[in-house]
C-alpha positions as MATLAB code, in Angstrom:
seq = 'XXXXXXXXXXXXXXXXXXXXXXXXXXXXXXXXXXXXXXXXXXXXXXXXXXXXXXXXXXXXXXXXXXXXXXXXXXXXXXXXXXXXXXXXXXXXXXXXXXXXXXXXXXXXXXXXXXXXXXXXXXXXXXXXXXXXXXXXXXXXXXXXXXXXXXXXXXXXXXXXXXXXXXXXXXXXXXXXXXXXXXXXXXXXXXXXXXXXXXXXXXXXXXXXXXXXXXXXXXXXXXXXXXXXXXXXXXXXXXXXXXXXXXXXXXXXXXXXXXXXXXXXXXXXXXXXXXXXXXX';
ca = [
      96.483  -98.982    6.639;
      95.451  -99.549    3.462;
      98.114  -99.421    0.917;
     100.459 -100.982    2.351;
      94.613 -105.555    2.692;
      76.706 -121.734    9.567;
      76.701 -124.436    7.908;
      75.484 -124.273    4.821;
      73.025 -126.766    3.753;
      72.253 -128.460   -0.012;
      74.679 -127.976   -3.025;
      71.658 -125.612   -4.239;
      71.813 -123.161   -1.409;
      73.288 -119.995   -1.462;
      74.297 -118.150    2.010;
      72.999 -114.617    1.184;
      72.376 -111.588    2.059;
      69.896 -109.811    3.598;
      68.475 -109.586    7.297;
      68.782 -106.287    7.756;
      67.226 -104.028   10.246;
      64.423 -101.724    9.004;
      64.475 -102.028    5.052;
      62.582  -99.246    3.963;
      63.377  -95.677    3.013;
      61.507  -93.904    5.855;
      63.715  -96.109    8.180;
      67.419  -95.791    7.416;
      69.547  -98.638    8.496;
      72.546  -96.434    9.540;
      71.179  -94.728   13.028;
      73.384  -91.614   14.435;
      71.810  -93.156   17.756;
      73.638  -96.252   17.282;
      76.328  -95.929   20.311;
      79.530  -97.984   20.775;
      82.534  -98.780   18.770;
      82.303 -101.905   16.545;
      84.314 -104.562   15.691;
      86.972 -107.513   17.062;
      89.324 -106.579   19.660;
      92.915 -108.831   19.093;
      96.412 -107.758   19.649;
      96.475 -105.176   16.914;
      93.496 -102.994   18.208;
      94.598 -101.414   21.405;
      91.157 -101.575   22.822;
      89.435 -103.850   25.235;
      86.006 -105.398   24.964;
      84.368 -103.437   27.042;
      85.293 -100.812   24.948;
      84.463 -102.515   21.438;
      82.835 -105.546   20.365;
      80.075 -107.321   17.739;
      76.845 -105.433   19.329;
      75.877 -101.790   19.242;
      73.083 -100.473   21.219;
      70.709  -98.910   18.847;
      67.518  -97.131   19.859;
      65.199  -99.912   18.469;
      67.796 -103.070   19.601;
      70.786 -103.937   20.789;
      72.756 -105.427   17.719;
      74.467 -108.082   17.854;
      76.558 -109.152   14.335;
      76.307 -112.808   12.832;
      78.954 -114.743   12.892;
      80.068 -116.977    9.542;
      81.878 -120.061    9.544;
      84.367 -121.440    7.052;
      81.580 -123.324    5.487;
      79.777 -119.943    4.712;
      82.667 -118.447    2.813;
      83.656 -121.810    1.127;
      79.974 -121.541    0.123;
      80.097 -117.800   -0.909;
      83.129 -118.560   -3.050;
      81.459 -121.385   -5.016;
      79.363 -118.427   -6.845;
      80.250 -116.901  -10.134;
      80.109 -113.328  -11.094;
      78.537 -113.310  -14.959;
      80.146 -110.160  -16.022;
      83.372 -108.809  -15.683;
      84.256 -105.622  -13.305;
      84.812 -102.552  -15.467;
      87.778 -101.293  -13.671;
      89.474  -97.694  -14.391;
      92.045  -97.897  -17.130;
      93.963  -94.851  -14.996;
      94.575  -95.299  -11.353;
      91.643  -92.788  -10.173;
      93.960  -91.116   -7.216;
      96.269  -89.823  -10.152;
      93.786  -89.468  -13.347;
      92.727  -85.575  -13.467;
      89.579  -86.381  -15.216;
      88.510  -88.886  -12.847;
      85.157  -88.296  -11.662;
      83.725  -90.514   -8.708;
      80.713  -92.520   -9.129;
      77.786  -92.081   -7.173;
      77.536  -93.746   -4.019;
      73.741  -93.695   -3.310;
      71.468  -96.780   -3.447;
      71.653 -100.729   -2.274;
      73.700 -103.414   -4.391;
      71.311 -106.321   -4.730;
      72.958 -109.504   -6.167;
      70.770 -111.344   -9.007;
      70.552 -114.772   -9.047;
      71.157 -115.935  -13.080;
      71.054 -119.960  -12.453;
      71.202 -121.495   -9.420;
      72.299 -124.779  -10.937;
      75.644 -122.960  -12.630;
      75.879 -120.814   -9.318;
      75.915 -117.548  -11.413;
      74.865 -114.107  -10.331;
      75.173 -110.504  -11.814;
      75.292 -107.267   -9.284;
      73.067 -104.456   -9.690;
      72.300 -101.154   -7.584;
      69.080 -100.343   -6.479;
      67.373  -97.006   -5.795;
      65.928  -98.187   -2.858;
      65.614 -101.323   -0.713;
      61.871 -101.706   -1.593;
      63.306 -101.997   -5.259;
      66.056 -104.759   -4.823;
      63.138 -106.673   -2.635;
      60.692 -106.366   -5.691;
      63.241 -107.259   -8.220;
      64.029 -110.397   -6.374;
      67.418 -109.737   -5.396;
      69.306 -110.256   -2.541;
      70.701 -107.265   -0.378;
      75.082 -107.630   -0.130;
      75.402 -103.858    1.145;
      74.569 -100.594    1.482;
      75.675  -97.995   -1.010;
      76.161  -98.616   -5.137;
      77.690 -101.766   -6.239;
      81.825 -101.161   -7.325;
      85.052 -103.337   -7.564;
      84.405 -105.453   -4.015;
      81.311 -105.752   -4.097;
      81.963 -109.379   -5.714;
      80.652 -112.416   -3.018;
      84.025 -113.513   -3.438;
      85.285 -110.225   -1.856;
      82.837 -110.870    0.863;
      84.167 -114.051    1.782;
      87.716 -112.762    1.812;
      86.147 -109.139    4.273;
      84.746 -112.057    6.094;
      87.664 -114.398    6.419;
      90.705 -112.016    7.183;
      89.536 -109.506    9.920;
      92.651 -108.182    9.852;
      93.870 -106.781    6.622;
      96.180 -103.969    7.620;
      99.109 -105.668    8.166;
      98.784 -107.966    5.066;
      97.984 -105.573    2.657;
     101.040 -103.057    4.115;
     103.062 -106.260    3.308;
     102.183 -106.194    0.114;
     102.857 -102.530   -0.172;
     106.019 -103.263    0.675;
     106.753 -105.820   -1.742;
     105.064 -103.131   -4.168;
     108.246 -100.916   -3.267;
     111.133 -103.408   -4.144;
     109.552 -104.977   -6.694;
     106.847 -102.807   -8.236;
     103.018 -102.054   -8.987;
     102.737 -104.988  -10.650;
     103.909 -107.696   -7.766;
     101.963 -105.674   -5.038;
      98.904 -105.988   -6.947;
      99.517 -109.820   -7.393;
     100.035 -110.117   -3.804;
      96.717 -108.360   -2.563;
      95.004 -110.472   -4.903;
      96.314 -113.737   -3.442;
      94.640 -112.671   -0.088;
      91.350 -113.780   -1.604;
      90.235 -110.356   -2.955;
      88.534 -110.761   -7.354;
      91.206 -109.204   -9.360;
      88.982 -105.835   -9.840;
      88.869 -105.485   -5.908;
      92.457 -106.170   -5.532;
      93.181 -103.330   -8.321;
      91.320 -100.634   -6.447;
      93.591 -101.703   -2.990;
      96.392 -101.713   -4.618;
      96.094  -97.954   -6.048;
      94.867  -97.009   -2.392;
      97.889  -98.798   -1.267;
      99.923  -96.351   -3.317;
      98.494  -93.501   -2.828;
      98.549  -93.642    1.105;
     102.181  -94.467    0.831;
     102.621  -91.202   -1.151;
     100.460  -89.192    1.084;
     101.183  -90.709    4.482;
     104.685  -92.147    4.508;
     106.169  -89.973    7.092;
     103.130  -90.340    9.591;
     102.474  -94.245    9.015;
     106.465  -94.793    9.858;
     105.697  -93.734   13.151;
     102.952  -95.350   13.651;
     104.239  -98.907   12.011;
     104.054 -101.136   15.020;
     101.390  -99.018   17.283;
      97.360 -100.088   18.063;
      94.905  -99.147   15.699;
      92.694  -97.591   17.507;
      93.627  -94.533   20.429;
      92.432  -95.156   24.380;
      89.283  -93.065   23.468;
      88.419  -95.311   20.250;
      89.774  -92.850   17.316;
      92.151  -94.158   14.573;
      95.873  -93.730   15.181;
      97.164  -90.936   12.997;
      98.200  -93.328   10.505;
      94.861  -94.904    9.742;
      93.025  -91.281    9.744;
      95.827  -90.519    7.135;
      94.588  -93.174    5.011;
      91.238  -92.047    5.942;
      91.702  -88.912    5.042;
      93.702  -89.071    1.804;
      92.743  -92.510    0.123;
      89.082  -93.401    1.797;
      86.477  -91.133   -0.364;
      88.117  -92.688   -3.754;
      88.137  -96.206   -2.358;
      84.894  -96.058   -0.767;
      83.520  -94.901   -3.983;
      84.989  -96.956   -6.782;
      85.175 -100.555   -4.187;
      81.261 -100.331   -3.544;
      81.934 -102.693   -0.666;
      82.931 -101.918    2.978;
      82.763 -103.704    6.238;
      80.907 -100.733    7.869;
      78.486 -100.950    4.247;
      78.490 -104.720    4.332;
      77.762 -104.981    8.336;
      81.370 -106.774    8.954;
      83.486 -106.484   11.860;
      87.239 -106.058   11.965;
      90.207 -105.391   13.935;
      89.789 -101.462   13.569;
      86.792 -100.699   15.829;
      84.644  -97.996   13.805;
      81.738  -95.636   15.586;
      78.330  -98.270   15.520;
      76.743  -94.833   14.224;
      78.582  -95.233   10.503;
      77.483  -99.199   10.792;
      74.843 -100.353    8.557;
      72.726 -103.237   10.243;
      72.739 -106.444    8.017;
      72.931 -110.356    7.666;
      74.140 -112.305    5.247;
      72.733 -115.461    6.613;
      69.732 -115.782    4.762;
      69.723 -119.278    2.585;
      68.022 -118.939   -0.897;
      66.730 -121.552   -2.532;
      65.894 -122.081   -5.767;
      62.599 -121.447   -6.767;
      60.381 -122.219  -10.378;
];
């Protein structure tokens, strides 16, 4: 829930980005024919792996994710965003005049010096765009709050996030908005990203109190792979905001976690790819 959170070589190296299946417009990289559920079966999942793991079995391949080392996200967290996030100045789950932001396009990140490890985000159009423009693909769908490479390397190094971040919501009861935000942020997540959990933290525990109290210490996922009430709560009542305004997803960003997801709604992608610098 929630509201409630490989090597890499040469100091001038960045771990990036790209590697994904198909780049072009006439061949999407999320496949309906995809089948299997995706992601990393542990304690908190309910499912065997048999049932869900790293591949899906797609009409042109069977997928199998990457998998990053601690020397990949120490890497991706050596990089510098140029510009700040422009976060909401309401909470957008409460703020009538909120509109959401479209959601269409690829969020390439741009290399500013490679010396200074800097980068600015942009979306794309297209993936032949954010090739020609020499950036580097981080996922699927517009840039937003998470789509930060620090966010990746904290998607990448906490698989599971549900309990943490309902922890935090906690906290965010007894001691307020404030606190809860702090403590989402010292998972790992850039301030902006933690913002937009925290506000989906609230809003879930607003909209799905009653339902995630039964559901506090059951799997994530049912015997036939569907979320537990709880989680299709959140879903239901918090996801199309925080999908919107965060940018970044696992199932956007190709990540696995401990809630297995349909390999249909996965989009295909590496971020293994080393850049180096060029003239």
């Amino acid at each position: 829930m929630k509201r409630f959170s490989t090597a890499v070589a040469g100091s001038v190296l960045l771990a990036l980005l790209v590697g994904i299946t198909g780049c072009s417009d006439e061949d999407p990289e999320v496949e309906e024919g995809c089948l299997g559920l995706f992601g990393i079966v542990g304690e908190s999942t309910g499912l065997d792996d048999d049932k869900c793991n790293r591949a899906c079995d797609c009409p042109d391949e069977e997928w199998q994710a990457p998998e990053y080392d601690a020397a990949f996200v120490e890497e991706l967290r050596q990089w510098t965003l140029v510009d700040e996030m422009q976060v909401p100045d309401e909470d957008p789950y409460v703020d009538e005049s909120f509109q959401l932001p479209p959601r269409d396009g690829y969020c390439g990140v741009v290399i500013e010096d490679f010396g200074d490890r800097t980068y600015s985000l942009q979306t794309f159009a297209t993936a032949d765009e954010l090739e020609e423009a020499g950036a580097r693909l981080t996922h699927q769908e517009a840039c937003g709050l998470c789509s930060t490479l620090e966010d990746l390397a904290t998607y990448i190094e906490h698989t599971e996030l549900t309990e943490p971040v309902r922890e935090c919501g906690m906290q965010g009861v007894f001691n307020g908005e404030e606190v809860q935000l702090d403590c989402i942020e010292e998972l790992g997540f850039s301030r902006s990203c933690a913002q937009i959990w925290s506000w989906n933290t609230t809003n879930t525990r607003e909209e799905c109190m009653s339902i995630c109290m039964q559901y506090m210490n059951e799997p994530h996922n049912e015997p036939d792979g569907s979320l537990n009430e709880c989680l299709q709560c959140d879903e239901d009542k918090s996801g199309e905001v925080f999908q919107a305004v965060a940018g970044r997803t696992r199932r956007n960003s190709g990540l696995p976690s401990a809630i297995c997801r349909p390999c249909a709604d996965l989009f295909r992608m590496s971020h293994l790819q080393v850049v180096e610098e060029t003239e």
